[in-house]
DOLO-338475 format. One record per residue (C-alpha): residue in one letter; x, y, z. Coordinates in steps of 0.2 Angstrom, whole numbers, plus 5000, padded with zeros to 4 digits. Last residue first. Example, Ala and Ser with C-alpha at 12.3 -4.5 7.8 and 13.67 -1.06 7.14 Angstrom:
% DOLO-338475
  residu     x     y     z
       S  5068  4995  5036
       A  5062  4978  5039
This chain:
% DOLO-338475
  residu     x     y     z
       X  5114  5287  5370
       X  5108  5276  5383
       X  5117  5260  5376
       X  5114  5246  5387
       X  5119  5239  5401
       X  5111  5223  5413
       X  5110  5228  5430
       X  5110  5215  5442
       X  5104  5216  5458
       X  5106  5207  5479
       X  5102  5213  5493
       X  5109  5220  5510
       X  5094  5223  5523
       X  5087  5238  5526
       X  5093  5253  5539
       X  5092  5265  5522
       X  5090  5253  5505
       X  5106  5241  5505
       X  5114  5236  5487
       X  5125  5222  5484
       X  5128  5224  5463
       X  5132  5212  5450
       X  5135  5221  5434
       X  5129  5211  5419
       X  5136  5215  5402
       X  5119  5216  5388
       X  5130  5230  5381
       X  5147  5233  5383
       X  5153  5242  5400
       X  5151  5258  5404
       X  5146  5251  5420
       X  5162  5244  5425
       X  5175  5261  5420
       X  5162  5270  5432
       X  5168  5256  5446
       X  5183  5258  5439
       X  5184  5277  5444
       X  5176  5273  5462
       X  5193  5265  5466
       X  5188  5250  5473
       X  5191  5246  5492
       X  5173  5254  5499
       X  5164  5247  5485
       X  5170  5229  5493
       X  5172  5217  5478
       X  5160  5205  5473
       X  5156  5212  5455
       X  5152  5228  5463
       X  5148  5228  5482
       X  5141  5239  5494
       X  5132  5252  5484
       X  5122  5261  5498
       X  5104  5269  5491
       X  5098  5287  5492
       X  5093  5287  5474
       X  5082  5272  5471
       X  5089  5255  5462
       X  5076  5243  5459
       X  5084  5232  5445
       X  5075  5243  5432
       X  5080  5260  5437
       X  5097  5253  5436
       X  5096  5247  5419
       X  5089  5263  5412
       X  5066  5272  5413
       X  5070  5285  5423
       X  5088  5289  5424
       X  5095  5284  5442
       X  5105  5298  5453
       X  5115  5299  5468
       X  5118  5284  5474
       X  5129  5283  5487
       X  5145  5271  5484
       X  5152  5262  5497
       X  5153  5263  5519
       X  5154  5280  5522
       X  5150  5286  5502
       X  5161  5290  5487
       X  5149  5298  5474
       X  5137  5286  5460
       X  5127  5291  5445
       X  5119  5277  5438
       X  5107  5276  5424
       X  5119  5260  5419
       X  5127  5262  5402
       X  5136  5279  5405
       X  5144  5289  5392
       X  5155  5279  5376
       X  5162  5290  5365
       X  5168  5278  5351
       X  5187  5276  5348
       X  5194  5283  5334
       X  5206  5295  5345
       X  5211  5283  5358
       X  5227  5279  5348
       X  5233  5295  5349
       X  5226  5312  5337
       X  5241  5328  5338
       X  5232  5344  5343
       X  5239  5361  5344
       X  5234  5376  5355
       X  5236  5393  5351
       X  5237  5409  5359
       X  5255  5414  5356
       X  5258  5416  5375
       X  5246  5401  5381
       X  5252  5388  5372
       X  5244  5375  5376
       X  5249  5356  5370
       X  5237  5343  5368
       X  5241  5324  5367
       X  5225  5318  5358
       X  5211  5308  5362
       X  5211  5312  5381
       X  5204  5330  5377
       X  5187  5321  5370
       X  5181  5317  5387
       X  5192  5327  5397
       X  5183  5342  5394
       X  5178  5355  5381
       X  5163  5366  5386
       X  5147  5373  5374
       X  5142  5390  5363
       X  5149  5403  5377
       X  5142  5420  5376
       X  5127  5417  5383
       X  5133  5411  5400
       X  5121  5397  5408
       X  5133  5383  5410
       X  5144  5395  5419
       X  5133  5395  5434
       X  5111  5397  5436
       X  5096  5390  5427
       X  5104  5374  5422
       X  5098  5362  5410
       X  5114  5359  5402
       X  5112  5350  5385
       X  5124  5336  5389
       X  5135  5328  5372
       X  5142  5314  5370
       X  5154  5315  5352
       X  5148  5309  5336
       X  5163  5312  5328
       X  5177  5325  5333
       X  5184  5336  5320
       X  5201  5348  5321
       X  5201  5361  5311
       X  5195  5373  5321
       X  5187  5365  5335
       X  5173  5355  5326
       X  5160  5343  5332
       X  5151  5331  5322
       X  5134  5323  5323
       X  5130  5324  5343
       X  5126  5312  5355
       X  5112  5314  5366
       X  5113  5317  5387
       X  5098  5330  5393
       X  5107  5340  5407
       X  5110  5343  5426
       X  5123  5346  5432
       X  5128  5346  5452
       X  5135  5355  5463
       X  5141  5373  5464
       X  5162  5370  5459
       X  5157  5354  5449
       X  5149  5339  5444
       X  5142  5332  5429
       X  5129  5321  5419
       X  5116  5323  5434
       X  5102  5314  5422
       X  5088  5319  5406
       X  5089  5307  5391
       X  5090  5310  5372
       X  5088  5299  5359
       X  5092  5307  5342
       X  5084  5319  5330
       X  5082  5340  5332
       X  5071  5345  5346
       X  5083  5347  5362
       X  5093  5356  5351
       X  5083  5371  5347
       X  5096  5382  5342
       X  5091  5396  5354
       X  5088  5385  5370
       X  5106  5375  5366
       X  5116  5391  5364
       X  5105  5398  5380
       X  5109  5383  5390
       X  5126  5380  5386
       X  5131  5364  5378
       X  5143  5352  5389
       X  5155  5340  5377
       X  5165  5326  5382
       X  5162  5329  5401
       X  5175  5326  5413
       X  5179  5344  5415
       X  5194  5352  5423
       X  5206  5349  5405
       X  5193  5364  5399
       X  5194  5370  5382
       X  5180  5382  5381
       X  5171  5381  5365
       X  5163  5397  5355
       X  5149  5397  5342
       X  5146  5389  5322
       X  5132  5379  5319
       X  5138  5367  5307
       X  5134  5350  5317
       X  5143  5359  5334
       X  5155  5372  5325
       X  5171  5380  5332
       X  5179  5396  5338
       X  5190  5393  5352
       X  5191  5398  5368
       X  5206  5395  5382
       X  5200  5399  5401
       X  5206  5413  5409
       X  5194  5426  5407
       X  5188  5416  5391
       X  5202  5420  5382
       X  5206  5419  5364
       X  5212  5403  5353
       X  5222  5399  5338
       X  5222  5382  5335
       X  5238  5373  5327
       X  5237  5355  5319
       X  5252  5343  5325
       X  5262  5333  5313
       X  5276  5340  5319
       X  5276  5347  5337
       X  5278  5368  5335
       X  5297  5369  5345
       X  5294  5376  5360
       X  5314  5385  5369
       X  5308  5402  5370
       X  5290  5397  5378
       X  5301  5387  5392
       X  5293  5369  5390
       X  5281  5362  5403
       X  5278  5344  5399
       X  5263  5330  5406
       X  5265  5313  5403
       X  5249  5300  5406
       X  5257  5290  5390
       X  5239  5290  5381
       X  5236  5307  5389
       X  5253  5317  5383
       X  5247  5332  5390
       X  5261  5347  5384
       X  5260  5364  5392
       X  5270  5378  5386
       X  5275  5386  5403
       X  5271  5405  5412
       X  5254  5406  5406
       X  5249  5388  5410
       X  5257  5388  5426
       X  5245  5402  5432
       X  5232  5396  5422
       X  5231  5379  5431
       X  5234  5372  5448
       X  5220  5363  5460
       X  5219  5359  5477
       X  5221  5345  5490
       X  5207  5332  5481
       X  5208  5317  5489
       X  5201  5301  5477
       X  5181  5296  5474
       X  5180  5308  5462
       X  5162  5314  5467
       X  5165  5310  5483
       X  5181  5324  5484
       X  5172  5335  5475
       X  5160  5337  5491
       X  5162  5354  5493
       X  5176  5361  5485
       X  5182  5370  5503
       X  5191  5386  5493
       X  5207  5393  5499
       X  5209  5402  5483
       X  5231  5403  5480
       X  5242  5420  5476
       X  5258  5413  5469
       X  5278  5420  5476
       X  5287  5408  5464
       X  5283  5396  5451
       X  5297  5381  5450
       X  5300  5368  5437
       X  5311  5353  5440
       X  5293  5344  5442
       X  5282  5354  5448
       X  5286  5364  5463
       X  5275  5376  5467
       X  5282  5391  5479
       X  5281  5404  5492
       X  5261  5405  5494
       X  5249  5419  5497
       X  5232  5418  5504
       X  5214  5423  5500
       X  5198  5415  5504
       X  5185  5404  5497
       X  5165  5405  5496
       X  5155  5394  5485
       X  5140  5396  5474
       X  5125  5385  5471
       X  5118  5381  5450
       X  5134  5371  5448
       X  5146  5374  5434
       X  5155  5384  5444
       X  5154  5401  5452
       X  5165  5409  5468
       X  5159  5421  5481
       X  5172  5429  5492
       X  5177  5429  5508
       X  5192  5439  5516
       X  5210  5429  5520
       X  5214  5411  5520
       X  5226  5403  5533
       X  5243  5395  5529
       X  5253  5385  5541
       X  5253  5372  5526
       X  5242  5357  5535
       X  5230  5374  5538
       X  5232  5377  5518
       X  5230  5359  5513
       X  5213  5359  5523
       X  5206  5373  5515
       X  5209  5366  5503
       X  5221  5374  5492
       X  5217  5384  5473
       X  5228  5390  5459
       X  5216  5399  5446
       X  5207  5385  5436
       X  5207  5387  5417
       X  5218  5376  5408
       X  5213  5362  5424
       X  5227  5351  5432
       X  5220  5342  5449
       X  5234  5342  5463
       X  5241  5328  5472
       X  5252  5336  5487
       X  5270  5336  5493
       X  5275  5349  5506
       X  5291  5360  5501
       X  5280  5377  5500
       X  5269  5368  5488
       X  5276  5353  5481
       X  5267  5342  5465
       X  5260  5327  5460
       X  5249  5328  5447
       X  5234  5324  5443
       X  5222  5324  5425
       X  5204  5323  5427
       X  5197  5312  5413
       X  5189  5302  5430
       X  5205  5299  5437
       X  5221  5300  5423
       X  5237  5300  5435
       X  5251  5309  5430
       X  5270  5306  5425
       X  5283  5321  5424
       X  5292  5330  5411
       X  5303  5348  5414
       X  5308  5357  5400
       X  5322  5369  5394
       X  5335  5366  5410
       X  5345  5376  5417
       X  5350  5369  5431
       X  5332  5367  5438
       X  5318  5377  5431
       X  5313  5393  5435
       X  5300  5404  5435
       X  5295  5421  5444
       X  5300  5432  5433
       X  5287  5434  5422
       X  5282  5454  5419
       X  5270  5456  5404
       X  5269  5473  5397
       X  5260  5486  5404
       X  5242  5488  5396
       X  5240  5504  5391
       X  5232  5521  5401
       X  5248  5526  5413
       X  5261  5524  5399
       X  5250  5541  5392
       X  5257  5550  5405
       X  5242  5558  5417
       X  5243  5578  5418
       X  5226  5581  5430
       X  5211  5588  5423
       X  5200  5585  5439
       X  5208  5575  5455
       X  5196  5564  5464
       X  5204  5560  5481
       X  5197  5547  5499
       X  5184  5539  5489
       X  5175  5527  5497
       X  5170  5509  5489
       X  5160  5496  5496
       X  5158  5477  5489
       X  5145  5469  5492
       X  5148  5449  5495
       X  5139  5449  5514
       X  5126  5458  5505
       X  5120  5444  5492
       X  5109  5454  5479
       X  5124  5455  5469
       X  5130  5470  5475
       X  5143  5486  5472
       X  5141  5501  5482
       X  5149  5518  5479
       X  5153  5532  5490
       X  5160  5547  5486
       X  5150  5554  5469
       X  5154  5568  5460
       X  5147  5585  5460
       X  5158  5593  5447
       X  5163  5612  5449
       X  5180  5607  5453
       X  5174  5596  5466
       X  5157  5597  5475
       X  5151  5583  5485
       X  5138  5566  5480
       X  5138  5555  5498
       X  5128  5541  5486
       X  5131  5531  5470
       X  5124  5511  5468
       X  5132  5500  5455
       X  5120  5485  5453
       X  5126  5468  5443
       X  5115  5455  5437
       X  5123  5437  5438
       X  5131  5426  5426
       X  5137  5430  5408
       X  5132  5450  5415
       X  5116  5458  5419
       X  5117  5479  5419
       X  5110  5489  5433
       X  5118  5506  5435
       X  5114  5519  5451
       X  5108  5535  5459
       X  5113  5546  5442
       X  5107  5563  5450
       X  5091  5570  5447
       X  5088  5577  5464
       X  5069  5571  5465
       X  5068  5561  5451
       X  5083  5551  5454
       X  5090  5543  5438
       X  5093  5524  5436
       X  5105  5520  5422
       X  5100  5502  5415
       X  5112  5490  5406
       X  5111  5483  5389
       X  5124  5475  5381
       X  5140  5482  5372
       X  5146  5485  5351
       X  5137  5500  5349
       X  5132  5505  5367
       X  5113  5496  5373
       X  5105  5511  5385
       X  5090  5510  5394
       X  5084  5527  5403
       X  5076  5524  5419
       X  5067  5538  5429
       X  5067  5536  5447
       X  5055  5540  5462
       X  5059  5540  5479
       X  5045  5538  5494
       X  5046  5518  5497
       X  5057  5512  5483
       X  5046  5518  5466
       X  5052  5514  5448
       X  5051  5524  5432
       X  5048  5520  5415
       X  5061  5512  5403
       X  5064  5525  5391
       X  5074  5522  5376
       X  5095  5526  5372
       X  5105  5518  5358
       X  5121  5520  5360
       X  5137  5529  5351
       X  5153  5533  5360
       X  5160  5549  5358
       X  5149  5558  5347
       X  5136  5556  5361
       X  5143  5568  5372
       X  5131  5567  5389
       X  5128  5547  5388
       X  5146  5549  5381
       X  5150  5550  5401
       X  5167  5542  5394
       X  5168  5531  5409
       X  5150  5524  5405
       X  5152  5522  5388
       X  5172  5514  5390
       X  5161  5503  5406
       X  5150  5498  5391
       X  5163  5491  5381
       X  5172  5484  5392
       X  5157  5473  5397
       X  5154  5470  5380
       X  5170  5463  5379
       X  5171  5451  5397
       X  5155  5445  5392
       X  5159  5440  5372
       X  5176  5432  5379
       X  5192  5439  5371
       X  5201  5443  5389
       X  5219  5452  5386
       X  5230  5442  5401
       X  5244  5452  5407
       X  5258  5444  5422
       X  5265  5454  5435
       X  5265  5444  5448
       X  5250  5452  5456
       X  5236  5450  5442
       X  5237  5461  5427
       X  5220  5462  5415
       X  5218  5468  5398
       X  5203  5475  5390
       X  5205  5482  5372
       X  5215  5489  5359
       X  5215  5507  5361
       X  5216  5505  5379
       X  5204  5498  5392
       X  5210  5493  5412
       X  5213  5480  5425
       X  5228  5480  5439
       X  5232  5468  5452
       X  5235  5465  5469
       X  5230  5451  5483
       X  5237  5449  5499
       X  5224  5458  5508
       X  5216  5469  5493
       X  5227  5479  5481
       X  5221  5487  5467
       X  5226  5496  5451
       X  5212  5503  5438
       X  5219  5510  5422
       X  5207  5517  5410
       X  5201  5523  5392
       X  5184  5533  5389
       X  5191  5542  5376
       X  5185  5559  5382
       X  5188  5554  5400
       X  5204  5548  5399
       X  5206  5540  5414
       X  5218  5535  5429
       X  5212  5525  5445
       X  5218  5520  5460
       X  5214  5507  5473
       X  5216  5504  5493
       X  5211  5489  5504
       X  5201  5480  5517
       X  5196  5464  5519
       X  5181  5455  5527
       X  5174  5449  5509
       X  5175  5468  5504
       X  5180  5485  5507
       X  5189  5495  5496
       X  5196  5513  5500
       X  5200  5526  5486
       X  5209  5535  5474
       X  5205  5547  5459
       X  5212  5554  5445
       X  5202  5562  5431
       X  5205  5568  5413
       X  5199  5577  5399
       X  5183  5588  5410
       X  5180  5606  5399
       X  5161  5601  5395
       X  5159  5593  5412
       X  5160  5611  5420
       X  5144  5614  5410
       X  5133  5604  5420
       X  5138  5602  5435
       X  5130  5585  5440
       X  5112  5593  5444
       X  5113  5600  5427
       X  5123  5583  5419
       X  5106  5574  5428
       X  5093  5586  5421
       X  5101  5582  5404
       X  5101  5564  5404
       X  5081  5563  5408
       X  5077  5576  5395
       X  5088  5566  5382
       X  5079  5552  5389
       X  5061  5557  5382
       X  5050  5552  5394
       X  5035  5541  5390
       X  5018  5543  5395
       X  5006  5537  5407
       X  5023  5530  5416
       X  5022  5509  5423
       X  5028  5507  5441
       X  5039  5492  5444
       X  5042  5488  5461
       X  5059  5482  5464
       X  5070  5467  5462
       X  5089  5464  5472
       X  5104  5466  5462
       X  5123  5463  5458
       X  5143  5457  5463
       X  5159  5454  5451
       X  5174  5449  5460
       X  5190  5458  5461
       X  5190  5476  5455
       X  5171  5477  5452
       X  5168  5488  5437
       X  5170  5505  5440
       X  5156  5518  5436
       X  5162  5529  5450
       X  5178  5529  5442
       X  5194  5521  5451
């Protein structure tokens, strides 16, 4: 594992210092050169390879990793094992690739997880010392004081990466750490305990952060080995290993109804032989409750953060699990997130005992037949392409498909994401630097969505044409995410595809040859209808709890007040109706009136109507 290393399992970063402005700048080739001096200067000249192994510490576990790297290259293999969890991560000739513990490699596309590469093949190649390596551009950013140390900053942006910050110390001149801002949090990579090996003074302790200490990850390395003979085998992506599938008696496919909640699609499946309804999102890693897991015998391990949509974070553990059962098809020996979902379980207004996605994804060819509710999973060696069908190729997002499209010609990259409800979610910055919030329509600011962090805010409009590919979606609801933290604020990422526009087509994913083909159903000339109400409504103790009211819609009108107890919707007990038809109710046509028994704190029961109209 290289002192510059990436996080092997979760990304971390950074706490803000004083900022002390220099009389005069300093050239950083000056800066870059004290610190190969006080590195061992000439001893790197000579430096090909380097092999190193070390102690993790993180989330309450413990664990080992190795590294192998061609230094002049700047390639690398990482492999890992933390708890029950294992993997391996790297950079070849042809990109980043990741292996999680079954075996399985996944190549990630995504602008973050690229220039990220990118910058860590800079980094590992110390072409800040041999600039014929890797090309960058290099300025002075000033130095910074922290009590009596002093640091010169040199900013770099490599060809093709992002810009990241090395922080030099004055005193020693010794690289003291790397500060770089990813899709979602800023990242610090602090270097201490510096010893002598081979005429190098290398780093032994590293220190990985987010600003959030009890998520730092600690490094320690226990073996740094100089010039060593490392096969070539060791620094490419090993070929995927799947051998952890079945299905029953042969067969080449395995069909099975699901239940359509909120555009969330669930299914029912076994997990170590105990039935559970799980939620089925393309780029969800296999998740319990933590409540499944204890009724399971199963415990999680560590804690770790975890990012959604939401602006808050989560935390979730590690365990491993024999099999899923879905269908006739069976996935062996999985590593699940035991992960609380907080409050997701109002919001949908059903149980939610985990979710399964990527994991069975990669492994099947996924078919969602949403106007039949049947979902397939085809052995990829027995899919036939669908006729009639249109193919999208697709990349990865981490593990989310991505596709290249165009919202009203402006071209970017959509997520296709069966975990969202949304139609259509535009990022922040994509929305920010296309100014969409000032092109024509009505827009209105409301909580459009929940998710992992709580939830979203955004101004709802509808938008002229969407296109994923080839394939063209009209006048689609669209939110422009407001928020100021989660995935809605990655600058890579142009908007989200949910369940809003998914349920118009039967969808199948196939995640080996990277495409995704799209076959319109009845549904698919249908107008986009959002909310008519103002009305965002959660499961509560005895109804519906109000969550949110629109300034200035129907239910603002009729008095209703976030905080407020839905009792009854069309006479019927809010705490017997599915909440998902209570939704269905107040999208309703326009000039519909929705009866509504509504209790204010300790008040007395009263009651409203709330007469719908289009918001968007």
């Amino acid at each position: 594992m290289s002192a510059h290393s990436r996080s092997l399992v979760l990304g971390v970063a950074l706490s803000l210092f004083s900022f002390v402005p220099r009389a005069g700048a300093e050239d950083p080739q000056t800066v870059l050169a004290r610190a190969k001096a006080a590195s061992g200067g000439a001893a790197w000249d000579g430096v090909r390879t380097l092999h190193s192994k070390v102690r993790l510490e993180t989330g309450g576990l413990s664990g080992t990793a190795e590294s192998f790297e061609d230094v002049r290259a700047g390639y690398f293999t990482d492999a890992f094992q933390l708890g029950p969890y294992t993997g391996a991560e790297g950079f070849d000739a042809t990109g980043s690739w990741s292996q999680d513990g079954t075996g399985d490699v996944t190549r990630s596309d995504s602008g973050d997880d690229r220039e990220g590469s990118i910058n860590e093949a800079y980094r590992r190649s110390y072409s800040y010392w041999y600039p014929d390596r890797r090309p960058a551009a290099l300025t002075d950013a000033g130095t910074r004081q922290e009590g009596d140390r002093t640091f010169h900053i040199v900013r770099v942006v490599p060809a093709g990466g992002r810009p990241f910050e090395m922080w030099f110390d004055a005193a020693t001149g010794l690289h003291d750490r790397t500060v770089e801002q990813t899709a979602k949090e800023t990242r610090t990579t602090s270097f201490s305990d510096h010893r002598e090996v081979a005429g190098l003074r290398l780093p032994f302790r590293l220190r990985v952060t987010n600003g959030d200490p009890q998520f730092d990850q600690l490094v320690t390395y226990e073996l740094y080995e100089v010039n060593p003979e490392i096969d070539a085998a060791r620094l490419t992506a090993p070929k995927p290993r799947l051998d952890d599938v079945s299905l029953a008696d042969g067969a080449l496919s395995t069909t099975l109804p699901f239940e359509l909640i909120n555009n969330h699609i669930y299914v029912d499946v076994q997990v170590n032989g105990r039935p559970l309804r799980v939620m089925l999102d393309t780029g969800g890693v296999n998740v319990l409750t933590p409540a499944s897991a204890e009724a399971l015998g199963l415990q999680g391990e560590g804690s770790f953060q975890a990012r959604g949509t939401g602006e808050k974070t989560e935390s979730f553990g590690l365990t491993r699990v024999n099999e899923v059962r879905i269908g006739a098809a069976t996935v062996r020996d999985q590593v699940f997130y035991v992960m609380p979902f907080r409050d997701l379980d109002k919001v949908e207004g059903v149980p939610l005992s985990g979710l399964v996605g990527f994991e069975v994804f990669k492994r099947f060819v996924v078919r969602i037949d949403y106007a039949a509710r049947r979902l397939t999973l085809t052995r990829p060696d027995a899919f036939q392409e669908p006729p009639g069908a249109v193919a999208v190729p697709f990349t990865f997002d981490e593990m989310t498909p991505q596709i290249e499209g165009k919202l009203d010609g402006i071209a970017g990259k959509f997520t296709i994401d069966t975990g969202s409800r949304s139609s259509l979610d535009v990022t922040r910055p994509f929305a920010e630097t296309h100014r969409l919030a000032d092109k024509p329509g009505k827009k209105i600011e409301a909580l459009a969505g929940w998710g992992l962090g709580g939830g979203v805010r955004g101004l709802v409009t509808r938008s002229g044409l969407l296109e994923l590919g080839p394939v063209q979606v009209p006048a689609p609801v669209t939110t422009l995410a407001l928020q100021k933290r989660g995935s809605l604020t990655d600058p890579y990422v142009a908007g989200n595809v949910g369940g809003g526009i998914l349920r118009r087509f039967t969808v199948t994913f196939d995640y080996q040859r990277q495409q995704i083909w799209f076959e319109p159903n009845a549904a698919h000339g249908e107008e986009d209808v959002w909310d008519r109400s103002g009305l965002w409504l959660n499961r509560g103790d005895d109804g519906y709890r109000v969550e949110d009211v629109v300034h200035g819609s129907p239910a603002a009108a009729a008095g209703l007040q976030v905080g407020d107890t839905v009792l009854t919707v069309e006479g019927k007990q809010a705490k017997d109706l599915p909440l998902a038809e209570a939704r269905d109710l107040l999208k309703g046509a326009p000039g519909t009136r929705v009866h509504l028994q509504v209790k204010t704190g300790d008040g007395a029961p009263r009651e409203v109507a709330v007469v719908l109209v289009e918001m968007v």
